[in-house]
N, C-alpha and C positions, 0 to 999 in steps of 0.2 A: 103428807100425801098418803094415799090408800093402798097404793099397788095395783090399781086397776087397768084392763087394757087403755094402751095409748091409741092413740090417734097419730095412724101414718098418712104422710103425702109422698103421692108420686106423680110431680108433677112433669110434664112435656116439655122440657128444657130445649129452648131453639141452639141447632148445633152453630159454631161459628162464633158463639159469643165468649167472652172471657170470664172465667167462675170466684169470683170473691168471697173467701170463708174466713167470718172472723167470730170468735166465741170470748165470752168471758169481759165483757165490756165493765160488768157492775156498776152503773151508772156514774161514769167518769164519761160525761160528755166529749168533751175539750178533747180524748182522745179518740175517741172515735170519728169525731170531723177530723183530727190531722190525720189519722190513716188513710181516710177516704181521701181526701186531700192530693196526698204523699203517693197514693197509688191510683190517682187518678181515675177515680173511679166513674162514671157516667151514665146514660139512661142504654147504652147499649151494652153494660157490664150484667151479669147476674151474681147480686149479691145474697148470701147464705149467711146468719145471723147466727150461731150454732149455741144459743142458748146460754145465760145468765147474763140479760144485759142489765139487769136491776140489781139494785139492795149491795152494800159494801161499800158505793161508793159515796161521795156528796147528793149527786141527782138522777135520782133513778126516775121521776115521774118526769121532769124534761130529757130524760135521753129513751122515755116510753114513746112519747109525743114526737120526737124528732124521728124515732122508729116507725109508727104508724103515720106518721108524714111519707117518710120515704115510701113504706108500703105501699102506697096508693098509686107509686108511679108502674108498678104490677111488676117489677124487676128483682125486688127484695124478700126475701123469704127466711122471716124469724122462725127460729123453733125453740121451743119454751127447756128453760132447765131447771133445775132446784128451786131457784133463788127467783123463778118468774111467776108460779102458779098461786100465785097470791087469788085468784078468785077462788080458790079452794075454801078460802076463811070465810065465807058466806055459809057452807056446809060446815063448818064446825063449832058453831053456835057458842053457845056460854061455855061445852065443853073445853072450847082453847082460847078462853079468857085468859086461862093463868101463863099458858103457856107465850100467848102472843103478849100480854103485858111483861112477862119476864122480859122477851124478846126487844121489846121496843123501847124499855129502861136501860136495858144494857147496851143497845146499838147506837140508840139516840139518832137517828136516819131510816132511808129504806122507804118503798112507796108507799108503804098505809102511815106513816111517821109523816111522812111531805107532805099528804093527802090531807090530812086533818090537821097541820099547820096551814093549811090552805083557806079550811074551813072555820079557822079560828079557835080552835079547839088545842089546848096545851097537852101534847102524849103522853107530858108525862104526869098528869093529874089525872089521869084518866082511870076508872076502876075496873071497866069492865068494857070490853072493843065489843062487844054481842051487842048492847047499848045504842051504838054510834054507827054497826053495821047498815041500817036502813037509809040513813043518812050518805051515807057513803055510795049507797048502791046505786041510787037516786042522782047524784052528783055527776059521777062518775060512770055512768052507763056506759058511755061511750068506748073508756078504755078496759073495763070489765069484759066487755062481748070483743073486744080485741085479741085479750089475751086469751079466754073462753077459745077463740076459732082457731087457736096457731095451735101445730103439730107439734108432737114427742121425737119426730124425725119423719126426716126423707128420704128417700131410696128411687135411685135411677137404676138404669143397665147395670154400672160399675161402680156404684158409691153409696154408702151410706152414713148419711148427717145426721149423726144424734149424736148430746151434748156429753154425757158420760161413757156411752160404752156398749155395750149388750151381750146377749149370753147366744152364743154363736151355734149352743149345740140345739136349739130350736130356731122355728124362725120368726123373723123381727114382729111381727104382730102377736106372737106367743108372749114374748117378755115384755114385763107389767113398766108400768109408767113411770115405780122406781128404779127397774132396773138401768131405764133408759138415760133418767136424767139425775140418780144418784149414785153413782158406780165409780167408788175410788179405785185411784192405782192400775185402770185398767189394763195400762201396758205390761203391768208385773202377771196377769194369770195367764201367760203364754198361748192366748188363743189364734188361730189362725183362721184369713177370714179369704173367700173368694174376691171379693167386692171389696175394694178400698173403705176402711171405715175410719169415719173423720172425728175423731171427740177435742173436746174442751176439758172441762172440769177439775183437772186436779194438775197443777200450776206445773210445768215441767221442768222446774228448777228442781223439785221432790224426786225426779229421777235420777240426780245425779246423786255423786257421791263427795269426791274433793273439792269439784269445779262448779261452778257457776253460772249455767246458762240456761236463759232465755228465750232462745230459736225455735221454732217449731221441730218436733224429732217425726222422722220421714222411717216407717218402720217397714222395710223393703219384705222382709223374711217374712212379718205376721200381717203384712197389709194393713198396718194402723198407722194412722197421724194424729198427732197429740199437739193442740194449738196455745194451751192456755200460757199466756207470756207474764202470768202474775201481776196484770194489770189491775191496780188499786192495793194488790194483798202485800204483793211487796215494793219495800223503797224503791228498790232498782229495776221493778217493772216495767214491762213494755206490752204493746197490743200487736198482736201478731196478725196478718191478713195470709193465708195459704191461697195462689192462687192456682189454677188450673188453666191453659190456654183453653181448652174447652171441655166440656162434660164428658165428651168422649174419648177425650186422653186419659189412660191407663199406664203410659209410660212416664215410670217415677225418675227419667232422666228431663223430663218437661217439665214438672212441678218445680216452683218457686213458693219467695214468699217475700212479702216487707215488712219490718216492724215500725214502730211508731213508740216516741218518749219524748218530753220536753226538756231534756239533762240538754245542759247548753255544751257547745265540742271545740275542741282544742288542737293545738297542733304537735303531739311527742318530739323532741328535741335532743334527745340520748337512747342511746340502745340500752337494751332493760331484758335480763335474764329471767325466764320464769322459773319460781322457786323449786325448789327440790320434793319438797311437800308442804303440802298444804289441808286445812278443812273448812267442810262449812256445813255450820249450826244450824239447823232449818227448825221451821214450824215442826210439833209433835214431841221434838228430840231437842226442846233449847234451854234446858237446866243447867247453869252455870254456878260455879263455887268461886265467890270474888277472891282474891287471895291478894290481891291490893289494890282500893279504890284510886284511881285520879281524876282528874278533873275533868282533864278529856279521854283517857284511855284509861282503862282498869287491866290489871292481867285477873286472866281467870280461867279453871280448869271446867272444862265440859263434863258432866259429873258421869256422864254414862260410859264415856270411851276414855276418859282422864286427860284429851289433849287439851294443851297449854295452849292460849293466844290471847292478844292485846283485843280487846273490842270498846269502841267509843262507849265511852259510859252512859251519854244520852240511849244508847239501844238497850240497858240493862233497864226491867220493869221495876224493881223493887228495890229499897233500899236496905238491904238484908245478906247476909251472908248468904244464902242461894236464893236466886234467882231464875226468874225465865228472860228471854233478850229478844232482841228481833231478830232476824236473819242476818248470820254475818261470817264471814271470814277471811283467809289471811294469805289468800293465795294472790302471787302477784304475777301480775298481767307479762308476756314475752314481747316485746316492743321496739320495734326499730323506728330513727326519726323517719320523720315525716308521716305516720300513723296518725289519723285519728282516733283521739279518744273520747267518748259523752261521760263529764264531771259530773255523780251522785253526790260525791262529798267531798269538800274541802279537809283539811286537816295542817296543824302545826308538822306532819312527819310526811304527807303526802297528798296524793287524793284517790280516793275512791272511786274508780272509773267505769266501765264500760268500753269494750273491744269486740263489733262483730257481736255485739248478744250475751257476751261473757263479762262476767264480773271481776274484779279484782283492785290490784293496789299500783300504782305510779310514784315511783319516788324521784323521780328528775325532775328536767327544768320542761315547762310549756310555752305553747307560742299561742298566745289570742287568752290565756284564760283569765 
């Protein structure tokens, strides 16, 4: 991306209606119809798309398609993020040849990767996308000037939907297009905003610390909401929908939300104390020092903080004395029977669950699993 002004909408939202904001889809289909599903969504909801519904996951060009389907019913309102501005690569000519083939050798997916699997064309034989650009453009008209037309954010009265973030001490049409749709961490720069401001972007499991959750974070003090449920990035992902009774509700005791996962659910059967302490190893910070492999579990110290804990050896990347892992840890779930829990993992010592959006461990008996 360039930094250049974005393109805002502000569009006329009819009062009365129910507001559905969901972000960070990354073409994971299958989740995106069970949310809508799940939260019943319909031709008199307004639905808010809050940007990167493409690239990361299996099918970004059938969950484009199924997007600019909905569109047409005039109720849905995508706004483009990082991971959507792919008509950008028409402007960058033989310049982001190296970069877009680096890209699409290592992802091995993503919508120029599906596109030209489409077209017959193998991506990963490919020397140079600058090449195959006109072929493409040609093809694909249709969703090119799709994505072309959709916003960097919207702004009503009391809200504003952009996928990353913004810099609050100008106003929104001032900051550039990366600000809008590439802005980590944004709940960490303490800004405070008039206007409810709704971002995706940056998975909100990265905002904890020992614990584990998933849930949309509802930020009363700085007027931000942070939706991204880690859908596709992590195992124990889920697709968050924030909704609003209406666009004119300000009062954060109104706000809801449903998440959506296919973890199959169980019935807890013993009461189950949560641990004393606990951590977890996130993306960024997941250097691990094996200190004994096993088969299913290895013990290993976290090389940056030196805590100790058991992690499935299938999550360790490398077979090496340090490593990096996937997200994991060892904090275990508070649980009385009759709880529901949604199973991530099986295991010889437990399972890997889900409680309410939070992650953790079950070591009792279950009922249904």
């Amino acid at each position: 991306m360039f930094g250049e002004a974005p393109r805002i909408s502000r569009p006329d939202f009819p009062a009365g209606k129910r507001v559905l904001v969901i972000s960070d889809i990354h073409g994971n289909l299958p989740y995106l119809k069970g949310l809508l599903e799940k939260t019943g969504f319909c031709r008199d909801d307004i639905l808010i798309l809050d940007g990167d519904f493409l690239e990361k996951g299996p099918d970004s060009i059938g969950t484009l398609h199924y997007i600019m389907e909905l569109s047409r019913e005039g109720n849905v309102y995508p706004i483009l993020g990082n991971c959507d501005e792919w008509q950008l690569v028409f402007r960058w000519g033989k310049d982001g040849d190296k970069h877009m083939m680096h890209y699409l050798r290592k992802r091995r997916y993503g919508l120029i990767f599906e596109m030209l699997q489409q077209l017959g064309i193998n991506p990963l034989t490919v020397e140079n996308l600058s090449d195959h650009l006109p072929l493409l453009d040609r093809t694909y008209s249709a969703e090119w000037d799709f994505l072309r037309s959709l916003p960097h954010a919207i702004e009503t009265d009391d809200f504003v939907f952009v996928h990353a973030g913004m810099d609050g001490s100008k106003p929104l049409e001032e900051n550039t297009s990366d600000e809008l749709t590439a802005r980590d961490a944004f709940l960490r720069e303490g800004q405070t905003f008039q206007k409810w401001v709704v971002t995706g972007h940056w998975p909100v499991v990265l905002y904890g610390e020992n614990i584990v959750c998933a849930n949309p974070i509802i930020d009363r003090e700085h007027r931000i909401i942070c939706l991204d449920g880690g859908c596709v990035l992590k195992d124990d992902g889920q697709l968050n929908a924030f909704i609003l009774p209406d666009i004119r509700c300000t009062d954060a005791s109104s706000f809801s939300f449903m998440s959506y996962d296919p973890f199959p659910e169980a019935e807890v059967l013993e009461h189950q104390d949560e641990s004393a302490h606990s951590y977890y190893i996130r993306w960024g910070d997941s250097d691990v020092q094996v200190l004994q492999r096993g088969t299913e579990f290895s013990r290993c110290r976290h090389v940056r903080t030196g805590y100790e804990m058991d992690i499935l050896t299938k999550y360790l990347f490398q077979d090496s004395p340090v490593t990096g892992c996937n997200d994991c840890t060892d904090y275990i779930l508070p649980l009385e029977p009759g709880d529901r829990i949604s199973i991530v993992e099986k295991t010889s010592r437990g399972v890997l669950a889900k409680h309410n959006g939070t992650s953790g461990w079950y070591f009792g008996r279950l009922k249904g699993a």
